[in-house]
N, C-alpha and C positions, 0 to 999 in steps of 0.2 A: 522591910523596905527592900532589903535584898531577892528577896521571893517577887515581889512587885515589880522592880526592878529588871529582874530575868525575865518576865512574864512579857512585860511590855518589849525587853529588845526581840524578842523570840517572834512578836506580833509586827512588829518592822520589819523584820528579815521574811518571812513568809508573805507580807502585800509586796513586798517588793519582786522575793519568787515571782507573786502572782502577777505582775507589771511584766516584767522578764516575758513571762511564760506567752502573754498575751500580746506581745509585741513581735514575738515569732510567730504566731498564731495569724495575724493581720494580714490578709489578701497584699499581695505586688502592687505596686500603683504603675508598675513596666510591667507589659504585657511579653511574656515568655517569647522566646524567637520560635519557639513549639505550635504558637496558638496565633501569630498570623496571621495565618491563610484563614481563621476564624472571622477574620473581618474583610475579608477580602468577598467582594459581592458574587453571588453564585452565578451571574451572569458572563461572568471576567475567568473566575477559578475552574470553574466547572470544567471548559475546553482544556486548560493550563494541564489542571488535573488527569484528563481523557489520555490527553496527548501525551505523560509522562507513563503513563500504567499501560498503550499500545506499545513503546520506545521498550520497557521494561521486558513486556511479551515478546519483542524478539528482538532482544537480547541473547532472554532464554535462551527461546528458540534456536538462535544461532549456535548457543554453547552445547546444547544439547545433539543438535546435529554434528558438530566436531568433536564434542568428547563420545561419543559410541555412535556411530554411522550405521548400526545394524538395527536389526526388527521389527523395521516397519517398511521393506521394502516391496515385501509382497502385498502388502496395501496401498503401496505406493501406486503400484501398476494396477490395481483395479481401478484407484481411483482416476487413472489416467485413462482409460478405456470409458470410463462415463465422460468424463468431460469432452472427448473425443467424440461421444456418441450426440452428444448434448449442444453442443457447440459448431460442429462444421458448417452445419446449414448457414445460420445467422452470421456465422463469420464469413462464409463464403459469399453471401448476398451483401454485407455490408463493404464487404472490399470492393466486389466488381461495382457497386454503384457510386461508391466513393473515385473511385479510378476515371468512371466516367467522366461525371463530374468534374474533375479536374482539369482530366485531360482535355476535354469539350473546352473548357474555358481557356487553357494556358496555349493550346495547339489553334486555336483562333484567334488570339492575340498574336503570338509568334508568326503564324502565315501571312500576316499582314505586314511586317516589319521584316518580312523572307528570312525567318530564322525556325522554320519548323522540323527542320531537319535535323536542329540539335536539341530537339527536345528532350531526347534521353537524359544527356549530360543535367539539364536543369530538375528534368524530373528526381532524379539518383537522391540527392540530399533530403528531396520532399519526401522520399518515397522509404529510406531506410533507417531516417532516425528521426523523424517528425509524428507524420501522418500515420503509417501502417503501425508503428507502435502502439501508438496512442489510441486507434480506434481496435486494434488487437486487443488493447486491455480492458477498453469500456464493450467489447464483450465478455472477457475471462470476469469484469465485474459484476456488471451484469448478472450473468448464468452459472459461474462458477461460488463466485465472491457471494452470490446470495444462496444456494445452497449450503454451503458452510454457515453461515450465519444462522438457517433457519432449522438445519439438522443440529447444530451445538445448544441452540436457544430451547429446542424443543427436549433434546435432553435436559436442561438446566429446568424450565421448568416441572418435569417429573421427579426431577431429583436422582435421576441417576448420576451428575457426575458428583455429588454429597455422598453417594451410595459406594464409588469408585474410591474417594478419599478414604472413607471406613475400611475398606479392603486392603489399602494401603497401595491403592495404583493412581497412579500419577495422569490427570485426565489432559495432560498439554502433552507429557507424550505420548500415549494411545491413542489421541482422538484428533489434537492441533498438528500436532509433529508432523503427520503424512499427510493432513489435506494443504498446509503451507510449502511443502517440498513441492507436492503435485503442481499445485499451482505457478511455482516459479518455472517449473521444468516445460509446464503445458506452453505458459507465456511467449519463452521461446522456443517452441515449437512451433508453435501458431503463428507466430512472429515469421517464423521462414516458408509460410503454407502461404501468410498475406501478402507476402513482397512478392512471391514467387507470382502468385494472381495479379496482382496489381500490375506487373510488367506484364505479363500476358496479355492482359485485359488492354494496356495502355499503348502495346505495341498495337493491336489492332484496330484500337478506336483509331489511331494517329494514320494508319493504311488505310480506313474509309472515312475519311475526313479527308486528307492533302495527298495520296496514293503512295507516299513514302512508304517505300519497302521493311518490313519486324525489322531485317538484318541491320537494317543501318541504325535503329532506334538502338540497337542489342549494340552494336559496335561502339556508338557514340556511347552508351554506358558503362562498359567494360575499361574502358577505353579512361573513365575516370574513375571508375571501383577502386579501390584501394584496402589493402590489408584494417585498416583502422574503421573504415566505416561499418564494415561488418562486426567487426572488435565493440566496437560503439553499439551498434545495434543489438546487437545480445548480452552487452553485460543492461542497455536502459529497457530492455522486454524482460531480465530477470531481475531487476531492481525495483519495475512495475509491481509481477506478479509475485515477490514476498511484502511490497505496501497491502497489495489486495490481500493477501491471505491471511496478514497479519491482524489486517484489521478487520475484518469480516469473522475472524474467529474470537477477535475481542468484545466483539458486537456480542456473539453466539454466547459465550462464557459469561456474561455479564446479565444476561436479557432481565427483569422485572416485571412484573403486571402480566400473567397466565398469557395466553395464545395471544391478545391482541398486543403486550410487548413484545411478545417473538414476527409480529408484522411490522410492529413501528422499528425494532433491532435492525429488521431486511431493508427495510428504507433508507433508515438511519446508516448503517454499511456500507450503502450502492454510494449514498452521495458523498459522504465523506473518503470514499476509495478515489472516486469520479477529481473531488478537488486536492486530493493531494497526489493523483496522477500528474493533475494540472501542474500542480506547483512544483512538483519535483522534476515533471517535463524539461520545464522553465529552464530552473535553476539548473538542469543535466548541460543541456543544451546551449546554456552561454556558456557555462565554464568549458564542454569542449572544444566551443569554439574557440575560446583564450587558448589550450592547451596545443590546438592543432587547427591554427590557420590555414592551411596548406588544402584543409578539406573541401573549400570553395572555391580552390584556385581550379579553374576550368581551362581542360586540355585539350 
């Protein structure tokens, strides 16, 4: 009885182990805060997602550029020399007909209401933190922002930048690092090559249109230039061209699907550069003006 006795508690104790065991064993009925975004429809996540892994990239990028500033600067300047090469035309022609443009319109509204003489001053805001920026960049994206994308994309899929990691080199500093510097650097270059044109262009369309003399268009501008506008304009043409670089090389580093995802990546790059130019425009643009009312005040 005793032997029976032991047998059976020995048999209670072990199904109960096995209750135990199996009750730790049992899937969650709460889904882990790990495995969320698991339900989250790839319609909604997908951008969420994009847009945290660009934000990531230059990060980096930035940290990388402040902790060692050296080694990529003679790549820096070659690649400044192509963009330069690549670029002036297109930007040259998209300023002067933009200027036109403008000016045709604003210089014949104005002449009518005899204020054509001040059109510099109105022009200045249009011309240094709006417009020349913003069409500066939708070239740098364009022609710059899509070389990068289709040079990174085309290494990705041969697999040299897999090949670079095996080696133990680092494919965002050798390869991202100086085409995102170049880019910011060109922006604002380019940035002072458009305004530069743009008043050129606009001082003379304004002289055969109403006979106003360049000098006075120059005078009335100067006349409300201001230390800040300039300040403004170069740091939103170097905040343009690291969105473009950063993300045109996210595109490159990512690409999928042989040669024709390295076309759909180029696509994919230009437009998403193009709207978050937009947006960043935007949002640049009202908070300077909170910051620095004074800049519309006309003298």
């Amino acid at each position: 009885m005793s032997d029976g006795g032991s047998l059976g508690e020995l048999r209670t104790t072990s199904d109960t182990a096995a209750q135990v065991e199996q009750s730790f064993s049992r899937p969650l009925r709460r889904v882990p805060q790990s495995q969320w975004a698991r339900h989250v429809p790839d319609a909604i996540f997908g951008p969420i997602a994009q847009a945290g892994e660009i934000c990531q990239l230059g990060g980096k990028i930035v940290y990388m550029v402040l902790r060692r500033p050296t080694g990529y600067w003679r790549q820096v300047v070659d690649e400044m020399y192509r963009v330069v090469r690549q670029s002036w035309f297109p930007l040259v022609m998209s300023v002067v007909a933009a200027a036109v443009l403008i000016t045709t319109l604003a210089v014949t509204f104005l002449d009518i209401v005899g204020g054509a003489d001040r059109f510099g001053q109105f022009f200045l805001a249009l011309n240094v933190i709006e417009i020349m920026p913003w069409l500066n960049s939708m070239v740098v994206a364009g022609i710059v922002g899509a070389a990068v994308t289709a040079d990174l994309g085309a290494r990705k899929i041969r697999e040299e930048l897999d090949a670079m990691r095996v080696l133990g080199l680092d494919p965002i500093r050798h390869l991202v690092l100086a085409r995102v510097v170049t880019a910011v650097m060109m922006t604002v270059l380019l940035n002072f090559v458009a305004v530069f044109i743009s008043n050129i262009s606009s001082a003379y369309i304004l002289q055969a249109l109403t006979g106003i003399a360049p000098g006075l268009y120059f005078a009335t501008l100067y006349d409300n230039l201001t230390v800040i506008h300039v300040a403004a304009g170069v740091a939103q043409a170097a905040l343009f061209g690291f969105i473009i670089g950063v993300i045109c090389a996210y595109k490159g580093l990512t690409v999928q699907g042989g040669p024709e995802g390295v076309g759909r990546a180029v696509n994919q790059a230009i437009v998403i550069s193009f709207a978050a130019v937009w947006v960043t425009s935007t949002v640049y643009t009202v908070t300077l003006m909170g910051f620095f009312p004074e800049m519309h005040v006309l003298r």
